[in-house]
Backbone as CSV, one residue per row, in Angstrom:
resi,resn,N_x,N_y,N_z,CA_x,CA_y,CA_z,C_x,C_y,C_z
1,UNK,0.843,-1.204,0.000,0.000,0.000,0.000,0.875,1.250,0.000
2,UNK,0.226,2.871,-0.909,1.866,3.648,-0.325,1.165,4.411,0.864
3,UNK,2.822,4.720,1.038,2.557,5.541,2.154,2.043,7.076,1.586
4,UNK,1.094,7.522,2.732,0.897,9.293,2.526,1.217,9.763,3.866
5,UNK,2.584,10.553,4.078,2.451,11.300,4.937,2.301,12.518,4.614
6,UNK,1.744,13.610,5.483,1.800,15.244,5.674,2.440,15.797,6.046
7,UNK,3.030,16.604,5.813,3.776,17.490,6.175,4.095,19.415,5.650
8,UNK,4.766,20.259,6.322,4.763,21.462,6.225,6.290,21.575,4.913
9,UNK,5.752,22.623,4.711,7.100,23.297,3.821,7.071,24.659,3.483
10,UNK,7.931,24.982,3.565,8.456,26.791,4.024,8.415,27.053,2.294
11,UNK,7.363,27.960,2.054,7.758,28.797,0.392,8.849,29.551,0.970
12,UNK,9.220,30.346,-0.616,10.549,31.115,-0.610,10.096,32.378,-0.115
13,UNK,8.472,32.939,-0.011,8.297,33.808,0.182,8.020,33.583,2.034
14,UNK,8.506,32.465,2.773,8.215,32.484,3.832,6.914,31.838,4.355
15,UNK,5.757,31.909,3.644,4.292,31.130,4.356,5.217,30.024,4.368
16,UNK,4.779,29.056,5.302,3.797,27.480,5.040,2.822,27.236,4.450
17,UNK,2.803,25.766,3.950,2.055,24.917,3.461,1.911,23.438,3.643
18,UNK,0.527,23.272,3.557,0.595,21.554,4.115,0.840,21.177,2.621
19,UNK,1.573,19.468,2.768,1.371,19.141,1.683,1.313,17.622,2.067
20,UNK,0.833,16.673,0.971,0.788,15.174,1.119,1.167,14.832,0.398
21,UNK,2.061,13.460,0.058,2.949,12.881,-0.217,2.515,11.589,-0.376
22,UNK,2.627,10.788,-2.024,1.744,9.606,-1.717,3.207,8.818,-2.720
23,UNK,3.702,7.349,-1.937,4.938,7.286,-2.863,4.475,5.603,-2.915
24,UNK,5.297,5.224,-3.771,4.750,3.647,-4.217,6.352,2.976,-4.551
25,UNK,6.799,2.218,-3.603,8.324,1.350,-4.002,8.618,0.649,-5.143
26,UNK,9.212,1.027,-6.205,9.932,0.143,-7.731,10.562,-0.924,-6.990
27,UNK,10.300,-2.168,-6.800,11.299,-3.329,-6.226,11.695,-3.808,-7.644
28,UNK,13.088,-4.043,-7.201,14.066,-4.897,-8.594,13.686,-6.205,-8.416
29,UNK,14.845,-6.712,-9.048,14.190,-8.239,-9.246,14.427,-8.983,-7.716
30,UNK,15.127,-8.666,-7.157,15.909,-9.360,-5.537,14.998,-8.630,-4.658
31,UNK,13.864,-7.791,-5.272,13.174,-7.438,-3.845,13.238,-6.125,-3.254
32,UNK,14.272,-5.546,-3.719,15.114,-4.325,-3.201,14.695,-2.851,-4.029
33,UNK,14.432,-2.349,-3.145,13.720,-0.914,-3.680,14.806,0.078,-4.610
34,UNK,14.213,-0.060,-5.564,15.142,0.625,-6.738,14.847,2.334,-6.655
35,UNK,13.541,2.158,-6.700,12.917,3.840,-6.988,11.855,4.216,-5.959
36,UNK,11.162,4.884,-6.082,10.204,5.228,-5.245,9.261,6.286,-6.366
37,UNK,8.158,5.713,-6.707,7.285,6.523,-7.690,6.558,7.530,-7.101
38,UNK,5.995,8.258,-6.673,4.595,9.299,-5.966,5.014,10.429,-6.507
39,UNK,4.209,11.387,-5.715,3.877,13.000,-6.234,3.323,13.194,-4.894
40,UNK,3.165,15.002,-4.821,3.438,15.423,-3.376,1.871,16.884,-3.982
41,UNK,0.934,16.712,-3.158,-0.209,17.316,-3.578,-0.408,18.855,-2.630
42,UNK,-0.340,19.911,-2.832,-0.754,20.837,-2.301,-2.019,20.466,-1.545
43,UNK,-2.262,20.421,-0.134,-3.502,20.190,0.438,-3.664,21.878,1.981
44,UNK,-3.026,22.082,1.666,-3.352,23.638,2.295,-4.670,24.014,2.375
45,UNK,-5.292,23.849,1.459,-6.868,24.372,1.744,-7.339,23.880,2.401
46,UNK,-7.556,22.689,1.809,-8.279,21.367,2.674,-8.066,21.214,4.289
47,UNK,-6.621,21.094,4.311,-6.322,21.423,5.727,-6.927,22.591,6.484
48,UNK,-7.099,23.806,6.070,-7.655,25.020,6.481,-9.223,24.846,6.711
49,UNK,-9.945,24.039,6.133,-11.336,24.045,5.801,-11.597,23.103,7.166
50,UNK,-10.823,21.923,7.197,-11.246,20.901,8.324,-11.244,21.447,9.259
51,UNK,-10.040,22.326,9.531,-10.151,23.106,11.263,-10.680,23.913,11.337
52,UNK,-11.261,24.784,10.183,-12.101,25.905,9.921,-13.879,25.212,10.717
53,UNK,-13.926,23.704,10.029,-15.402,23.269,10.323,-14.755,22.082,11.721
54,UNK,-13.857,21.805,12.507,-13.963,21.666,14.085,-14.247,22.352,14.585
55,UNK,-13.125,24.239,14.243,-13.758,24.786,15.256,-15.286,25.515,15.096
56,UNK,-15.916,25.801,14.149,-17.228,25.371,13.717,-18.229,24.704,14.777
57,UNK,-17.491,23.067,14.517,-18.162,22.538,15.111,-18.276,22.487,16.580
58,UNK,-17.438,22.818,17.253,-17.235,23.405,18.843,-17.666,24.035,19.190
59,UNK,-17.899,25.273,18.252,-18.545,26.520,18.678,-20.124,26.255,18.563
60,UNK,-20.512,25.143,17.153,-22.053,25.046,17.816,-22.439,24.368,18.538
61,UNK,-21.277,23.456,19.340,-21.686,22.519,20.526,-21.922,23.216,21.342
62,UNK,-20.667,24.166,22.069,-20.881,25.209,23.078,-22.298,25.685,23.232
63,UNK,-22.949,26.421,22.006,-23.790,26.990,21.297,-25.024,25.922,22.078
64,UNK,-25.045,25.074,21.699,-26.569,24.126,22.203,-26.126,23.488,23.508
65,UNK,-25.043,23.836,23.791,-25.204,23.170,25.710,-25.257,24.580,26.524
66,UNK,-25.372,26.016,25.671,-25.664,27.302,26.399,-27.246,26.911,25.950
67,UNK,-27.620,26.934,25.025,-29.379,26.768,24.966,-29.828,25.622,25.536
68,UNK,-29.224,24.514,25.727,-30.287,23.633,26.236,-29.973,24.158,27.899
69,UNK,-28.548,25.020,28.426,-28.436,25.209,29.625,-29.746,26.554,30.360
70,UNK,-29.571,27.499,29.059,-30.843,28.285,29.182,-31.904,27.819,29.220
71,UNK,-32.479,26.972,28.430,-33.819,26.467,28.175,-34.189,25.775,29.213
72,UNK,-33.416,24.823,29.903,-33.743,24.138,31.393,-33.836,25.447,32.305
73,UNK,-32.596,26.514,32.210,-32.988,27.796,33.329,-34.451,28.453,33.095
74,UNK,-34.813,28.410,32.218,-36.387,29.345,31.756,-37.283,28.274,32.267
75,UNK,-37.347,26.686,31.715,-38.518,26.444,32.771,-38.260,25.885,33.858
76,UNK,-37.506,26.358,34.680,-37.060,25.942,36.176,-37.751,27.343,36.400
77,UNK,-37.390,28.798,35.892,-38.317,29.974,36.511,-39.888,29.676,35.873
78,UNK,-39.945,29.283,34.964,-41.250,29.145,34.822,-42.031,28.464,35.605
79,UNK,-41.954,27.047,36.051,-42.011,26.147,37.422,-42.442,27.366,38.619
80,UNK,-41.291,27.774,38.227,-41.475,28.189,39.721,-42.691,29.973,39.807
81,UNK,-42.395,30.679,38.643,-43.431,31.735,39.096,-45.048,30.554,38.526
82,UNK,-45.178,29.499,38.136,-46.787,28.811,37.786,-47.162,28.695,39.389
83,UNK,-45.618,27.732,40.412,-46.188,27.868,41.757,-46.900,28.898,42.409
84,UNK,-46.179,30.263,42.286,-46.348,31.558,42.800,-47.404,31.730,42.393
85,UNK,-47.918,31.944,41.000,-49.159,32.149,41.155,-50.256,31.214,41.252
86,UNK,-50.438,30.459,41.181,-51.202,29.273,41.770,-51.372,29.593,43.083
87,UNK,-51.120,29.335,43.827,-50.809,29.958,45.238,-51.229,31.491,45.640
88,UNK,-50.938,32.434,44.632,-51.337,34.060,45.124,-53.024,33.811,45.183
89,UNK,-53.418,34.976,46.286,-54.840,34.772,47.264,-55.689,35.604,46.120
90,UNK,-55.242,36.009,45.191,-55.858,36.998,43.942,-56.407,36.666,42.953
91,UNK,-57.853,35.835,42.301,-58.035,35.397,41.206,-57.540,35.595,40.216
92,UNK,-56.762,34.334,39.397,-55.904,35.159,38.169,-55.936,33.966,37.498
93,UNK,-55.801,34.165,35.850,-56.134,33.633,34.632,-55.729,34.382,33.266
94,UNK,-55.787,33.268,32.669,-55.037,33.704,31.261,-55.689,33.651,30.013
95,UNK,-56.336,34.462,29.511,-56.863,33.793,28.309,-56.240,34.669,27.155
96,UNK,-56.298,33.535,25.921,-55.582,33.864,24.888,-56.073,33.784,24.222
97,UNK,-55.686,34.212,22.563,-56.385,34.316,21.341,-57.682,35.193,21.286
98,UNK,-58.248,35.011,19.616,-59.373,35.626,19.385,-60.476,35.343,19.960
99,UNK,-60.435,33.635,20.168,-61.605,33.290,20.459,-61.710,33.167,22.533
100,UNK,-60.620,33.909,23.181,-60.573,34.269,24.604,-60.609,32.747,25.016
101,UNK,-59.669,31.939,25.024,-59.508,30.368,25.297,-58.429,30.390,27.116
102,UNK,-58.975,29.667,27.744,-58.475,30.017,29.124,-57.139,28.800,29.032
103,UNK,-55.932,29.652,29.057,-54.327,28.586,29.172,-54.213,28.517,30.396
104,UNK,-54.702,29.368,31.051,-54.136,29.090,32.686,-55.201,30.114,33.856
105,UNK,-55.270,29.341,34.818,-56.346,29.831,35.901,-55.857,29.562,37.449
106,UNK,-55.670,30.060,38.678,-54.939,29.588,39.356,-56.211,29.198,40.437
107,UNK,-55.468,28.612,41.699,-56.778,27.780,42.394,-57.889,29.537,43.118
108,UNK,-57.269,30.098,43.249,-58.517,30.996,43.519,-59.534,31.681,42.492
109,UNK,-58.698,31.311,41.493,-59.667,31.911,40.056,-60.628,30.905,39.946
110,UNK,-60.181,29.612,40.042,-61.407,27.931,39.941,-62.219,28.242,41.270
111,UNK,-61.732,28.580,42.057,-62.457,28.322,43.205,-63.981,29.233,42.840
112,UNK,-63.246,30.530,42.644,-64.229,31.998,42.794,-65.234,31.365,41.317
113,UNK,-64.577,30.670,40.583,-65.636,30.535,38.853,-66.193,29.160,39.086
114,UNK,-66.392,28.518,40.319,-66.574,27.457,40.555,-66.366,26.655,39.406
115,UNK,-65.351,26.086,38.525,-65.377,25.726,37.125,-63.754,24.871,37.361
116,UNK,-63.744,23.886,38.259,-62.292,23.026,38.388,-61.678,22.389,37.009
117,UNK,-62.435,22.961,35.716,-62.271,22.302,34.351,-62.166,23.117,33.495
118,UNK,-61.799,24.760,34.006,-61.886,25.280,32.575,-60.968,25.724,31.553
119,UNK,-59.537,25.077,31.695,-58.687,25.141,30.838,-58.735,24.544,29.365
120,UNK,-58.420,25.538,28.702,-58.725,25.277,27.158,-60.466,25.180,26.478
121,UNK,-60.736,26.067,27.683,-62.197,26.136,27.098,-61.871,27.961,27.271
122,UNK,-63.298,28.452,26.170,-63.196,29.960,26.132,-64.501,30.257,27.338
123,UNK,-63.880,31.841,27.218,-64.746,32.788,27.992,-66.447,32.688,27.810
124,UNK,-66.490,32.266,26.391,-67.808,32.022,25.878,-68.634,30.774,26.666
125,UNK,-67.595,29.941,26.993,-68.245,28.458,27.219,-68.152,28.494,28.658
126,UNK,-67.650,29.178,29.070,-67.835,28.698,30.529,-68.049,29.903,31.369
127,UNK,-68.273,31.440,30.678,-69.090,32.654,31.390,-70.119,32.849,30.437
128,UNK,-71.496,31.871,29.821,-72.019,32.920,28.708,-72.854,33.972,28.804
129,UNK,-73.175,33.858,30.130,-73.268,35.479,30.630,-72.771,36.516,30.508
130,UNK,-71.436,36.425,30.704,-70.083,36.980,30.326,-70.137,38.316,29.146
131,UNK,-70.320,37.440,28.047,-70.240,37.550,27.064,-71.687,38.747,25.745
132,UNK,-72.692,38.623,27.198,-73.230,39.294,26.008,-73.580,41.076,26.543
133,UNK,-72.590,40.715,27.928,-72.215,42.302,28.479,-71.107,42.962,27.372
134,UNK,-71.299,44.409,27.774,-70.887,45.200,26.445,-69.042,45.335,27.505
135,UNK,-68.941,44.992,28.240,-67.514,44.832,29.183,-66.691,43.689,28.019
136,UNK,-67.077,42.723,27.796,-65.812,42.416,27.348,-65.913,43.097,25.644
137,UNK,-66.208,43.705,25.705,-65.589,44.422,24.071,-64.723,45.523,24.070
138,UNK,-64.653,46.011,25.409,-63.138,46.630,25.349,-62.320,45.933,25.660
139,UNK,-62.016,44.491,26.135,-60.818,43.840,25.911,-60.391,43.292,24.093
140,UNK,-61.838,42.846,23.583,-61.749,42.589,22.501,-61.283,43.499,21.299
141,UNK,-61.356,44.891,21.557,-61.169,46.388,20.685,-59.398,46.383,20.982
142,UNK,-59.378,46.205,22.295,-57.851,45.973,22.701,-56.771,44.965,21.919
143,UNK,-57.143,43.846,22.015,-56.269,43.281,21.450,-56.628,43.377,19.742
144,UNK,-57.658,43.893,19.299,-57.722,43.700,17.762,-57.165,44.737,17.352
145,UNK,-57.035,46.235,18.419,-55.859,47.544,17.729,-54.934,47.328,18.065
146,UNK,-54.693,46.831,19.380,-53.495,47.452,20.378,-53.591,48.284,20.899
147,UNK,-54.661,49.226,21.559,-54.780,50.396,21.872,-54.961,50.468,23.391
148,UNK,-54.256,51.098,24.138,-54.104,51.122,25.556,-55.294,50.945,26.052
149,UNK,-55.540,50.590,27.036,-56.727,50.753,27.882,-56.387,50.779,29.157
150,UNK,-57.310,51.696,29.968,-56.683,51.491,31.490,-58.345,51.848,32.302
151,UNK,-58.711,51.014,33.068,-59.507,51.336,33.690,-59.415,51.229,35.490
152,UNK,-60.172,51.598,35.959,-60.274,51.670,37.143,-61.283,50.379,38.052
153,UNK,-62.436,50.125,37.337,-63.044,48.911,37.916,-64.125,49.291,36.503
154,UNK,-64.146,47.736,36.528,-65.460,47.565,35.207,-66.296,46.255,35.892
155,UNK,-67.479,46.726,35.662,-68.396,45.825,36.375,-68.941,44.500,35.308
156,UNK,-68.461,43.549,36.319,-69.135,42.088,35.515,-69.662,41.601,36.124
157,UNK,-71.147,41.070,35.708,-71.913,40.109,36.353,-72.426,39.055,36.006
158,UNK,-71.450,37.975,36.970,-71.841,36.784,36.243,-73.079,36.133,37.132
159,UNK,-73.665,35.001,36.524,-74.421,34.160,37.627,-74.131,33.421,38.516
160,UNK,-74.973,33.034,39.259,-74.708,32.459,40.630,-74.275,30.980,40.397
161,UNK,-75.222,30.487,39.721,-75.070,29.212,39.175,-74.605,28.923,37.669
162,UNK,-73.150,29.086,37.480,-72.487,28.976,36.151,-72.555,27.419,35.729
163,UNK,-72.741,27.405,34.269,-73.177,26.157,33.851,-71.433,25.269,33.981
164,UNK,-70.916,23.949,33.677,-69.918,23.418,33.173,-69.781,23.448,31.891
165,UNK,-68.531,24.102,31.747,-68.166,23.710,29.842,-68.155,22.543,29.595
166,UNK,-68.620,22.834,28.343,-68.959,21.238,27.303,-67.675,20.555,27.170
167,UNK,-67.836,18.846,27.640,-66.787,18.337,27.330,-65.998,18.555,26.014
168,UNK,-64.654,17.932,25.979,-64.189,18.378,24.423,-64.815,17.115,23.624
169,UNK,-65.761,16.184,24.105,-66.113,15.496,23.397,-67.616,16.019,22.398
170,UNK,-67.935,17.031,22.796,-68.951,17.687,22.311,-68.827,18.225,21.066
């Protein structure tokens, strides 16, 4: 098989260069190496490109053990403010989108909406009382401009006896 080794060599103008070397033994008739055939290949680039894409590749390892190190830090705080508010003595809830869909409600918000089920159901389905007060259309004007709103107390009245939202089998 021949050999290829690598090695450096000084131009006249001073750089280095890698180069490789691939040689193949002429044996005479007794066995004995007469010549040595090969050629010697400029590989400088190549060489430049491989360590160019290690350190590449290091840098996007680093790169995803800082994000997966962040991404575990964000929901370790997330964990922990869902406790906090779960726990705060203040009815509180989240609803999202157009159609006002509840992502999150904490135990005094279930308690006060007597409704231990109403995640991922909307405002519609589980206040429809709610709904045909002219109060929630300034939240709705809100999120469809963006336009500030600030009030002081807005009166909602729901009923005493709120129905259960429809299973999602409905």
């Amino acid at each position: 098989p021949p050999t290829r080794p690598k090695y450096r060599l000084r131009r006249h103008d001073g750089q280095y260069r890698w180069f490789q070397a691939t040689g193949v033994p002429r044996l005479g008739p007794s066995g004995e190496v007469q010549m040595w055939v090969g050629a010697n290949a400029d590989i400088h680039q190549q060489k430049q490109l491989v360590a160019e894409l290690l350190e590449a590749n290091e840098t996007q390892a680093a790169l995803a053990d800082q994000a997966y190190a962040t991404t575990k830090q964000v929901r370790q705080q997330r964990k922990t403010l869902f406790q906090v508010f779960m726990e705060v003595p203040v009815a509180t809830s989240v609803v999202r989108s157009t159609d006002h869909r509840y992502e999150f409600a904490n135990r005094t918000f279930l308690t006060s909406a007597g409704q231990p089920n109403l995640l991922g159901h909307t405002v519609a389905e589980v206040f429809p009382e709610f709904m045909a007060q002219s109060s929630i259309l300034t939240p709705v004007k809100v999120l469809r401009t963006g336009q500030l709103y600030s009030a002081r107390q807005v009166l909602v009245q729901l009923g005493t006896t709120a129905a259960p939202p429809p299973t999602k089998d409905t």
